[in-house]
C-alpha positions as CSV (number, residue, x, y, z in Angstrom):
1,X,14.8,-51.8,-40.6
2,X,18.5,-51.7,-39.3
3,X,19.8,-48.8,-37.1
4,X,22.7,-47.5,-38.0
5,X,25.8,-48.6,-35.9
6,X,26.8,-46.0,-32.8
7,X,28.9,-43.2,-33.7
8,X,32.7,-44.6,-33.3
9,X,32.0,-48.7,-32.9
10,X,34.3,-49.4,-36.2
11,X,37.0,-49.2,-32.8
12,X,38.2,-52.4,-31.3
13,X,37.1,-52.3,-27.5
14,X,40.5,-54.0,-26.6
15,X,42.6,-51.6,-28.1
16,X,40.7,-48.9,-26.8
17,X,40.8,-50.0,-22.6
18,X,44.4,-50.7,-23.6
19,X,45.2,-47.5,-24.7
20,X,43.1,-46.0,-21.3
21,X,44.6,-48.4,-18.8
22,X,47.9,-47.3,-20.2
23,X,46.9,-43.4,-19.7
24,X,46.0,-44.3,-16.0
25,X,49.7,-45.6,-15.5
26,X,51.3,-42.5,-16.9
27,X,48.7,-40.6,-14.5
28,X,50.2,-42.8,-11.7
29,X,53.8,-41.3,-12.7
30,X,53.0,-37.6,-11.6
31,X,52.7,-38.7,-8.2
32,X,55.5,-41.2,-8.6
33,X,57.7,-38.0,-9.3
34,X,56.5,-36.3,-7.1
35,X,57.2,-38.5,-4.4
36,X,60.8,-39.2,-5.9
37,X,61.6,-35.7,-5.4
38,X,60.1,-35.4,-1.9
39,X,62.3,-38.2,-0.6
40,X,65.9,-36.3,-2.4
41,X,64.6,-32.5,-0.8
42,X,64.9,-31.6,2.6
43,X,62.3,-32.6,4.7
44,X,61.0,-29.0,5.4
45,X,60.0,-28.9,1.4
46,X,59.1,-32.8,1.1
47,X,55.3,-31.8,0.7
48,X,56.4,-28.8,-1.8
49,X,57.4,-31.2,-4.0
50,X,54.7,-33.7,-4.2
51,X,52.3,-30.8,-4.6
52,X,54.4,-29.1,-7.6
53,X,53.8,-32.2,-9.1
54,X,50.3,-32.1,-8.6
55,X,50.2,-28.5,-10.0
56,X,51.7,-29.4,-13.2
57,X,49.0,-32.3,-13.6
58,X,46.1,-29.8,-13.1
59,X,47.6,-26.6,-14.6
60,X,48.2,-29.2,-18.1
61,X,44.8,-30.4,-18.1
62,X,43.7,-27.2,-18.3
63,X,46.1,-25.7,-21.0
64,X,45.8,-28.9,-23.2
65,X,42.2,-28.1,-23.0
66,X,42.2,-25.1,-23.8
67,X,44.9,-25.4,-26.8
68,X,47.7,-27.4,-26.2
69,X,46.3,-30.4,-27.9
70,X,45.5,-28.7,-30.9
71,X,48.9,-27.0,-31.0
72,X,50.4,-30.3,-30.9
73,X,48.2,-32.6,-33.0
74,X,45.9,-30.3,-35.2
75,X,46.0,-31.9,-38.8
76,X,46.2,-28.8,-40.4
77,X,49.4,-27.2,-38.5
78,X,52.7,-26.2,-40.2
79,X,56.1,-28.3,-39.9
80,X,56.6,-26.1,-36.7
81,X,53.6,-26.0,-34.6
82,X,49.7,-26.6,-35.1
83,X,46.7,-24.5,-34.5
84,X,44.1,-23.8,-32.8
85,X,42.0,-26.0,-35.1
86,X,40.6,-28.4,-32.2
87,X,41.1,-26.0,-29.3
88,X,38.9,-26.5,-26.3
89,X,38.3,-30.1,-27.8
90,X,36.2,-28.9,-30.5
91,X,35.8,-31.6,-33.1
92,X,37.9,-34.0,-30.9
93,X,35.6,-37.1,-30.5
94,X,35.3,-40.4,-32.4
95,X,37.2,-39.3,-35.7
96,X,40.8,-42.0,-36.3
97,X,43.5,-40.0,-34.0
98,X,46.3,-38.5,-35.5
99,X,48.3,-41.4,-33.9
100,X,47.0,-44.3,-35.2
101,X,43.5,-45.1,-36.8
102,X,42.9,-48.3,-33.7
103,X,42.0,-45.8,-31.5
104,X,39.5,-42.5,-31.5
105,X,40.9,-38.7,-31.3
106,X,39.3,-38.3,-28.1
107,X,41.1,-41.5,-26.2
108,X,44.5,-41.1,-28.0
109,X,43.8,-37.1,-26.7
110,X,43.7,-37.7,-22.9
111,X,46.3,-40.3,-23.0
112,X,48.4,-37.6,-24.6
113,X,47.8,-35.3,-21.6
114,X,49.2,-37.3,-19.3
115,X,52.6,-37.0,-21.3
116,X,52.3,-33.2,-21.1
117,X,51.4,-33.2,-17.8
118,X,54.5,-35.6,-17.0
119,X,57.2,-33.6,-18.7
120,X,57.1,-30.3,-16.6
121,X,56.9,-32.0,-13.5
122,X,59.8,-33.6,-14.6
123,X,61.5,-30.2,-15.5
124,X,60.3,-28.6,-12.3
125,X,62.6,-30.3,-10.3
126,X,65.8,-28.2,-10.5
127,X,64.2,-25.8,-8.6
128,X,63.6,-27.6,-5.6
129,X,63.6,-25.9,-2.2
130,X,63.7,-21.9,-3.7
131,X,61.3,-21.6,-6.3
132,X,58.4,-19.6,-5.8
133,X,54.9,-21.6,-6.4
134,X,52.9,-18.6,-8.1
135,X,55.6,-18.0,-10.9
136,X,56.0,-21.9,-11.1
137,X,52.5,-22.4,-12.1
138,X,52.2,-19.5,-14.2
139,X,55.5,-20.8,-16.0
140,X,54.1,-24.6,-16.5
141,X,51.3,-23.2,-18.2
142,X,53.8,-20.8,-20.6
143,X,56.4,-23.9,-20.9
144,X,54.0,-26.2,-22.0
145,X,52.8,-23.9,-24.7
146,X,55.7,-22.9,-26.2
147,X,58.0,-25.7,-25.8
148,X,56.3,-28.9,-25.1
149,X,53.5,-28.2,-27.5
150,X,55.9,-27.5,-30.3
151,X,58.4,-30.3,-30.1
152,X,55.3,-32.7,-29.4
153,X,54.4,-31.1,-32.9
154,X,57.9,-31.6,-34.8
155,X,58.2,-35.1,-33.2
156,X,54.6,-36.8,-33.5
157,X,52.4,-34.7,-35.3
158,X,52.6,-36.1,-39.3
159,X,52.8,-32.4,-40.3
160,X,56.2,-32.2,-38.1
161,X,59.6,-31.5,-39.5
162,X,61.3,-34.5,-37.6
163,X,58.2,-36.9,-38.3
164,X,58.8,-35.8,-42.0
165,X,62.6,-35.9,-41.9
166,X,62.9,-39.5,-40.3
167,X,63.0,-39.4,-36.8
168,X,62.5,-41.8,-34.4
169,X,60.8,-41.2,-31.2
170,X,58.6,-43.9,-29.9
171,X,57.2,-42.6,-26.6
172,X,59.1,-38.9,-25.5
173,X,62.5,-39.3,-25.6
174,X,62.9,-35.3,-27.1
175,X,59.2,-34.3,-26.2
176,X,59.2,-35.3,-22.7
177,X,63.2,-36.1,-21.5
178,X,65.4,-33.9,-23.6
179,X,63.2,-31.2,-23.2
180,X,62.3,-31.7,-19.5
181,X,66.3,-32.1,-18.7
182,X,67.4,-29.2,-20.5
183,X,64.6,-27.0,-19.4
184,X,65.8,-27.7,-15.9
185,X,69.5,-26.5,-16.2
186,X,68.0,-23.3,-17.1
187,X,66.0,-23.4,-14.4
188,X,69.0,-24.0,-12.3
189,X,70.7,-21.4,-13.9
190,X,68.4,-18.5,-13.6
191,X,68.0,-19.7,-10.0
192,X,70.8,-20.4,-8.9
193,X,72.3,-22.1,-6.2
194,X,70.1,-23.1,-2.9
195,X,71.7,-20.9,0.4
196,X,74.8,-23.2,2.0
197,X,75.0,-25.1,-1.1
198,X,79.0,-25.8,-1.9
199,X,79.8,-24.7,1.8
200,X,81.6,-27.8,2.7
201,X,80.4,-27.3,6.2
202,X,76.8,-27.6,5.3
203,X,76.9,-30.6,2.8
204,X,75.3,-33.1,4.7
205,X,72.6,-31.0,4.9
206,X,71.7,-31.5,1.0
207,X,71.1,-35.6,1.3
208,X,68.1,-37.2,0.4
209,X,65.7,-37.0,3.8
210,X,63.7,-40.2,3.0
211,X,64.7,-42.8,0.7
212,X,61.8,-44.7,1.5
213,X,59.8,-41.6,-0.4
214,X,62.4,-41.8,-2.8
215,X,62.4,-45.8,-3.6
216,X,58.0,-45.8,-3.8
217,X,59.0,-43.1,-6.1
218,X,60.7,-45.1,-8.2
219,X,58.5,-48.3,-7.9
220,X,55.7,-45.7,-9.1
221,X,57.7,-44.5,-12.1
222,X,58.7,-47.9,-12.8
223,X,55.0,-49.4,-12.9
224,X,53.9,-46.4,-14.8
225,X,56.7,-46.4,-17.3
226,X,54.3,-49.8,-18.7
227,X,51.9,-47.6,-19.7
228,X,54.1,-44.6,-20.6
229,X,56.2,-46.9,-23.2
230,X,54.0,-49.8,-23.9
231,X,50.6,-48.2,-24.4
232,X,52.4,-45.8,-27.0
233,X,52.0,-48.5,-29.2
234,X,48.1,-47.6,-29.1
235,X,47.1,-51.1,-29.4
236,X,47.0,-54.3,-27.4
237,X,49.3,-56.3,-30.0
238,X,52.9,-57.9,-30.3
239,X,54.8,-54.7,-30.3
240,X,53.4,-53.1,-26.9
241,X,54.3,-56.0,-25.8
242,X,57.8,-56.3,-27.2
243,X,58.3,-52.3,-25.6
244,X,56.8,-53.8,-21.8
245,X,59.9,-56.0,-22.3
246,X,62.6,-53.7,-23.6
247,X,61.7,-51.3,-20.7
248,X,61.8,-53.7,-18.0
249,X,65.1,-54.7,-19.3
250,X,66.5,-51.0,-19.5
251,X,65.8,-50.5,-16.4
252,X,67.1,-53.7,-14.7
253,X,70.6,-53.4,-16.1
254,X,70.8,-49.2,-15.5
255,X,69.8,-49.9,-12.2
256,X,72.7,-52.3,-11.8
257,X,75.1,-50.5,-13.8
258,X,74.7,-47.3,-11.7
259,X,74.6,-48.9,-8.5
260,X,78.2,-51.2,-9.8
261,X,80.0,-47.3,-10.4
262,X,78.8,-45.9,-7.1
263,X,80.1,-49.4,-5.4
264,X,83.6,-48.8,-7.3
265,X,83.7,-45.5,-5.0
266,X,81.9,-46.3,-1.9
267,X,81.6,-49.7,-1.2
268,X,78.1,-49.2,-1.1
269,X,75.4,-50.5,-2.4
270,X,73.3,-47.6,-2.8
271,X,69.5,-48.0,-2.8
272,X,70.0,-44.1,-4.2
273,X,72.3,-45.1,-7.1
274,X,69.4,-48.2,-7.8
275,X,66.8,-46.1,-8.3
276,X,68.6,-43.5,-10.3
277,X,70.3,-46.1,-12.7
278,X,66.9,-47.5,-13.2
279,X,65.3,-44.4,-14.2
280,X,68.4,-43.9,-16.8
281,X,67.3,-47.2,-18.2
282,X,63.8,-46.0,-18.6
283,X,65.0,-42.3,-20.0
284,X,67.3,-44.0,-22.2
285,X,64.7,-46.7,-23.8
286,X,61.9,-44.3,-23.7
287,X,62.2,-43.3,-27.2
288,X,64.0,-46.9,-28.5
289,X,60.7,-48.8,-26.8
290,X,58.9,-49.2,-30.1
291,X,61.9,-50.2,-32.3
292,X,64.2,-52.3,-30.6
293,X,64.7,-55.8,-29.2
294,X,66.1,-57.4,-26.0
295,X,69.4,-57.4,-26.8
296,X,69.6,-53.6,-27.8
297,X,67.8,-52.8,-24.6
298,X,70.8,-54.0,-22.7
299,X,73.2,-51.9,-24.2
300,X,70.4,-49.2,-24.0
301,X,70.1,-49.5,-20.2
302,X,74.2,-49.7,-19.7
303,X,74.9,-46.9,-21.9
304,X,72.2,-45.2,-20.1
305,X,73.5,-45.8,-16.6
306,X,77.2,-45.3,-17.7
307,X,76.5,-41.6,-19.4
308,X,74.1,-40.2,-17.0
309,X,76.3,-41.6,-13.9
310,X,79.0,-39.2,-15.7
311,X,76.9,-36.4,-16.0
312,X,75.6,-36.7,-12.2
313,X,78.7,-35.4,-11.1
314,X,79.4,-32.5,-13.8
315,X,77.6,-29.9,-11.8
316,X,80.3,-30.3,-9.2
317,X,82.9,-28.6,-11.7
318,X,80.6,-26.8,-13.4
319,X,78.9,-25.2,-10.8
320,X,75.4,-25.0,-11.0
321,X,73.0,-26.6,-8.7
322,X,70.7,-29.2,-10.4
323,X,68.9,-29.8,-7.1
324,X,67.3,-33.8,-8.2
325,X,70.1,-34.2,-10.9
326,X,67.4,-33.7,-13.6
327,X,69.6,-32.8,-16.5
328,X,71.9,-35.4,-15.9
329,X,69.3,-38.2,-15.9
330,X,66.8,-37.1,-18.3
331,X,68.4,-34.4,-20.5
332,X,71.6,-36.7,-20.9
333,X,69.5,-40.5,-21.0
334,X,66.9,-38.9,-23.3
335,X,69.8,-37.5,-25.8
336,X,71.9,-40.8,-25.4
337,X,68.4,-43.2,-25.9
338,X,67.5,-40.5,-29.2
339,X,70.8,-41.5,-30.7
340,X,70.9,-44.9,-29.5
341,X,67.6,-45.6,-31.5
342,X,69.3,-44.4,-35.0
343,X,72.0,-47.1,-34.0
344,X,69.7,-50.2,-32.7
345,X,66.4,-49.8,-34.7
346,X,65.2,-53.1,-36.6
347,X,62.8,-53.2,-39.2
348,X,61.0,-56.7,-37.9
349,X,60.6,-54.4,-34.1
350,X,58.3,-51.7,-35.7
351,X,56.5,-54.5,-38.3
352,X,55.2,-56.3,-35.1
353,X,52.6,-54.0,-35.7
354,X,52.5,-53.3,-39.3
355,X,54.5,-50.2,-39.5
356,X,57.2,-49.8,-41.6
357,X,60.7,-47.8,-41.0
358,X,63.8,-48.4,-42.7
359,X,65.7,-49.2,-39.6
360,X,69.0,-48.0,-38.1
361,X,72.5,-49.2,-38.6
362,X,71.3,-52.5,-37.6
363,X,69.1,-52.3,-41.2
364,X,72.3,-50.7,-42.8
365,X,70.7,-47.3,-42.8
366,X,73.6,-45.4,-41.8
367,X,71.7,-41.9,-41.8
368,X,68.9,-42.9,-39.2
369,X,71.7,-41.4,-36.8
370,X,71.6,-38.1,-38.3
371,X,68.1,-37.5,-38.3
372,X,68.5,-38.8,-34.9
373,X,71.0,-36.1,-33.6
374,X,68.9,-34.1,-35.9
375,X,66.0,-33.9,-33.7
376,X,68.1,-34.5,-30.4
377,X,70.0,-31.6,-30.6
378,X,67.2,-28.9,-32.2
379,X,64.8,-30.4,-29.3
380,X,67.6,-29.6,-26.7
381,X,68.5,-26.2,-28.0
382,X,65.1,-25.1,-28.3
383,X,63.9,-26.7,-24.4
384,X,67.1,-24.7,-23.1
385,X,67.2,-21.1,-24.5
386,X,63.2,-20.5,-24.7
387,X,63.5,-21.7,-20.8
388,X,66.1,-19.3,-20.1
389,X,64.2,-16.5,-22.1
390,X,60.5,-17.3,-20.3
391,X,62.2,-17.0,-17.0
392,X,64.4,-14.7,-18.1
393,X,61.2,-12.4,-18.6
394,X,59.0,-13.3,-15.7
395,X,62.1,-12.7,-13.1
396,X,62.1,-9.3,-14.3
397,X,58.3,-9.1,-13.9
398,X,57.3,-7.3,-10.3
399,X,55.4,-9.7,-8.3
400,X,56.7,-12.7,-10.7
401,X,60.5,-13.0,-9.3
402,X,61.2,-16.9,-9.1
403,X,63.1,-16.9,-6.0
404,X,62.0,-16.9,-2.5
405,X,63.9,-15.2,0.1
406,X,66.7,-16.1,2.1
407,X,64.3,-16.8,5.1
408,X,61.6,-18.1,3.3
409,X,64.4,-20.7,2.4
410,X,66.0,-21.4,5.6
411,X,62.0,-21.9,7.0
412,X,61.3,-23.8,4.0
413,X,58.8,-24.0,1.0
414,X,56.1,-26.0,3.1
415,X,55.5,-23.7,6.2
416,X,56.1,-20.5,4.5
417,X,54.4,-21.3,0.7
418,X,51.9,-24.0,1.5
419,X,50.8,-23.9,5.2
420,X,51.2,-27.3,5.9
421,X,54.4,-30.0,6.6
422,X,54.9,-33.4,5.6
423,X,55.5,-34.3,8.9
424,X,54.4,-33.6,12.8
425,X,58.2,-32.8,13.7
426,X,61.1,-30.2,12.4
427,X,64.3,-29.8,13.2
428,X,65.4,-26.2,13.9
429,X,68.9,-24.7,13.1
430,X,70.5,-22.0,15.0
431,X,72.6,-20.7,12.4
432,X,75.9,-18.0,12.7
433,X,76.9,-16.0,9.3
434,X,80.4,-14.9,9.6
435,X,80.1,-11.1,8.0
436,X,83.7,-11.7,6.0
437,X,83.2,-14.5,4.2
438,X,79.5,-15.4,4.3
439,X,79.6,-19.1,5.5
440,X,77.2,-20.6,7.7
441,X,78.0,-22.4,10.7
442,X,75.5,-24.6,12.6
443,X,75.5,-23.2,16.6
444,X,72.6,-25.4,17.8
445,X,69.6,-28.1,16.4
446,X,66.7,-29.3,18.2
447,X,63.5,-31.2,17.4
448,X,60.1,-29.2,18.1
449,X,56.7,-30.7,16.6
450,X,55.1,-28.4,13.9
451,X,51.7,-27.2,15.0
452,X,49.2,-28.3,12.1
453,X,46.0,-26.5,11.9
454,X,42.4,-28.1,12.6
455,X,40.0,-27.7,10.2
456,X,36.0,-27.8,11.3
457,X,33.3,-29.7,8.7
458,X,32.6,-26.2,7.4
459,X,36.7,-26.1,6.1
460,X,37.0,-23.2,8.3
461,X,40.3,-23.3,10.2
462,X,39.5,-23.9,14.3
């Protein structure tokens, strides 16, 4: 007599490893992130930044457990947001996923947290060098419930409005870009700016620290970004590999666009301006990956570069201090790919697959571009003012106030919140305020070595 067949073997193997090779490269971006950030702070908050990234990763695993996964994906949600229908992963096993029947709810489910774990470290970044970590953490885990969770649910969730509207979004460009870049200005807002920053005297103080960091970041992003485009087409097949190539592409020629306007300025050739015109590419494809071909990834990646090169400089005349340019590069390249996709989307791109959309304006489907701003601009809207509200709320909050102090900033985030530097040596400022006008002057620097603390076998510290 014949057993029946294991729970969950109607999956192909293949599709399956893809789909969690793929989640291991979008775990490799956290890091990646983290380590681009590190390399653009100062070096007394490199390590700050690596472990925010960190944070997010942990404090997401927990909260998609708990319910973010059912708010986003539950099959029973409204148009808005799901339920709490498969919180703490009840239910959430071998059943077809709510992305695509190739792959089981349980794999297409920890493959999405790595997208939710992405997004706030991506947001976080604003803040560098004065946020407080407690508040931070407590304010990932609020973030990702009330605005990651519910624009993951209008944009991918079959119950969504945007799904049911239209919208294309092939891997994040509203979920995870628009939403991470506009979160950040109103980080940067409530924040403000970091102390000597727009004192012409202390400039060069603000510069990227290690572009090493900054470039392995990138490399990371980069490598991940495979995973993070290409595995959202759930299956090892023709259009996963058609987004691998669109990506690459995006990325080549925003890298060199960028880098071509900085050399029209400085007669540079900035290894800075490389790495963030390749991550515009990326932003910018991110959401195109899925329907597009080679030659709309080039205009993709230049448009991309052009648009958030542009927006780099707009907090010098607007004023506010975007600490990692976050808002220009993912809030600006997500909005530009989401409305790109409405122009370049191809029918034959998405049937690689099987799937069927009517297209763009390549396909003569003139209206794709207004769902497209559609869901752009409600994703922005939404990622901005509920930012500004949370925050709003927790500043006022005793014990919860997002800043640190003036001489927890001047020490630094890693001495005075973590314990611990990046590195075995500081450099020390002797700093004069004058009383009228508030400016800081450098009197004196010198380089001391940062006593690290022993710890025994026991984890006690000696």
């Amino acid at each position: 007599m014949d057993s029946e067949p294991p729970y969950g073997s109607q999956y192909n193997a293949g599709d399956i490893g893809f789909v969690i090779v793929s989640m291991s490269l979008v775990w490799l971006m956290i890091p990646g992130i983290g380590y681009f950030y590190s390399g653009l702070a100062r070096s007394k908050n490199a390590l700050s930044m690596i472990m925010s990234a960190f944070l997010c990763l942990v404090v997401v695993s927990v909260q998609w457990f708990i319910w973010g996964y059912s708010l986003a994906f539950s099959d029973t949600g409204s148009a808005f947001i799901g339920n709490v229908k498969y919180a703490f992963f009840r239910d959430v096993l071998g059943d077809p996923s709510p992305g695509s029947d190739n792959i089981p709810a349980i794999v297409f489910c920890i493959y999405q947290a790595m997208f939710a774990a992405l997004t706030p470290a991506l947001a976080i970044g604003s803040a560098a060098e004065r946020a407080r970590l407690l508040p931070m953490i407590i304010f990932i885990f609020v973030w990702s419930t009330i605005v990651y969770d519910v624009l993951a649910c209008w944009t991918w969730n079959p119950n969504g409005w945007s799904y049911q509207l239209g919208g294309l979004d092939f891997a994040g460009g509203t979920p995870v870009h628009i939403a991470s870049g506009f979160s950040s200005l109103a980080y940067a807002l409530i924040l403000g700016k970091r102390t000597g920053k727009g004192s012409i005297s202390q400039e060069h103080e603000f510069k990227p620290h290690n572009m090493s960091n900054v470039v392995l970041g990138t490399a990371l992003l980069w490598f991940g970004w495979f995973g993070f485009n290409g595995g959202s087409a759930l299956s090892a097949n023709l259009r996963a590999g058609m987004a691998c190539v669109v990506t690459n592409l995006a990325a080549s020629v925003g890298a060199i666009t960028w880098m071509v306007l900085d050399y029209r300025i400085d007669r540079k050739f900035s290894a800075l301006g490389f790495c963030s015109g390749a991550i515009s590419g990326l932003v910018a494809i991110t959401p195109a990956a899925g329907f597009v071909g080679p030659g709309p990834a080039v205009a993709i990646g230049f448009f991309g570069g052009v648009f958030c090169n542009l927006a780099s400089h707009m907090k010098e005349w607007l004023r506010f201090d975007d600490a990692l340019d976050v808002f220009a590069v993912h809030g600006v390249g997500g909005y530009v790919g989401c409305i790109f996709t409405g122009v370049f989307a191809e029918k034959y791109i998405a049937s690689l697959d099987g799937t069927e959309i009517d297209g763009g304006w390549m396909n003569h489907n003139w209206i794709q571009v207004g769902y497209q701003f559609a869901d752009a601009t409600a994703g922005a809207a939404w990622s901005f003012f509920i930012t500004y509200l949370i925050l709003f709320i927790m500043d006022k909050i005793p014990g919860l106030s997002l800043r640190v102090s003036q001489e927890v900033e001047l020490e630094g985030l890693d001495a005075a919140e973590i314990g611990e530097q990046a590195y075995a040596y500081h450099i020390n400022k002797i700093i004069t305020v004058d009383p009228e006008t508030g400016e800081q002057k450098v009197v004196r620097e010198e380089v001391t070595e940062v006593p690290q603390q022993n710890h025994n076998a026991q984890g006690s510290v000696v």
